[in-house]
Steps between C-alpha positions, in 0.01 A plus 500: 500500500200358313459157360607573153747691502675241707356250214677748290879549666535099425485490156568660148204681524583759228680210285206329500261749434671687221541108339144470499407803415733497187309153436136631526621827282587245214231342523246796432709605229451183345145506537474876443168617324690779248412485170856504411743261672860463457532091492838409457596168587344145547113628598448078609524339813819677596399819466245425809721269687820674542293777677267286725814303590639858606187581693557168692875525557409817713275365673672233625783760604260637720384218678815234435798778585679177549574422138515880403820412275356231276162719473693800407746342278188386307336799514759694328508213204124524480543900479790475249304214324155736442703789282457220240183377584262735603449825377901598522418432927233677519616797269818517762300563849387159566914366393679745760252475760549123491890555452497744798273288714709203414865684560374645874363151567820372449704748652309477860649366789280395776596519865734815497451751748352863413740745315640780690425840302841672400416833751449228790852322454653848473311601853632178626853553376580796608362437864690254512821694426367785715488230790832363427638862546286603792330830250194564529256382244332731280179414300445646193147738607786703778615814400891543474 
């Protein structure tokens, strides 16, 4: 297994990535060249902070996993917190990238052991009944 992706299995990865990708997405929009921008909303200070401070809340996911909650927590108040000032989030993408980022962030457990797929647990299952009755075990590739 190569370096990264065990770098990878430890942490939110997608959390954080979709948190600062939602960030950076804001920010062009805000600094988009078109000759006609939509700019609703306070176009100061805020309207570049609330997405910076997005970019840096998922980056600290990545390499803090520790404090995941508090980053994500604030990630999802700095998403909510850009509809109003920046471009209505980044004309939507930049506010439910952030939201998503933030939500999976939050929802990831670390330490749990690999999910069993549905058709595996259903192998498993019935070999174990066909043990427990002495039949023999058929796999699904044998013909009837």
């Amino acid at each position: 297994m190569s370096r990264f992706r065990q770098w990878r299995g430890r942490r939110p990865f997608a959390g954080g990535l979709l948190l600062v990708l939602g960030g950076a997405e804001i920010l062009v929009t805000m600094k988009a060249p078109l000759p006609v921008i939509l700019h609703i909303g306070m176009q100061g200070l805020a309207g570049y902070l609330l997405p910076v401070l997005m970019i840096i809340c998922g980056l600290l996911i990545l390499f803090s996993p520790g404090q995941r909650l508090f980053y994500s927590l604030t990630g999802i108040l700095l998403s909510l917190g850009s509809w109003l000032t920046s471009n209505l989030g980044g004309f939507l993408v930049g506010l439910l990238l952030g939201a998503v980022g933030s939500c999976l962030t939050f929802g990831w457990l670390p330490d749990q052991p690999p999910r069993v797929s549905r058709r595996r647990r259903r192998a498993q299952a019935r070999a174990a009944t066909a043990q427990d009755t002495g039949e023999p075990v058929r796999t699904s590739g044998e013909p009837v």
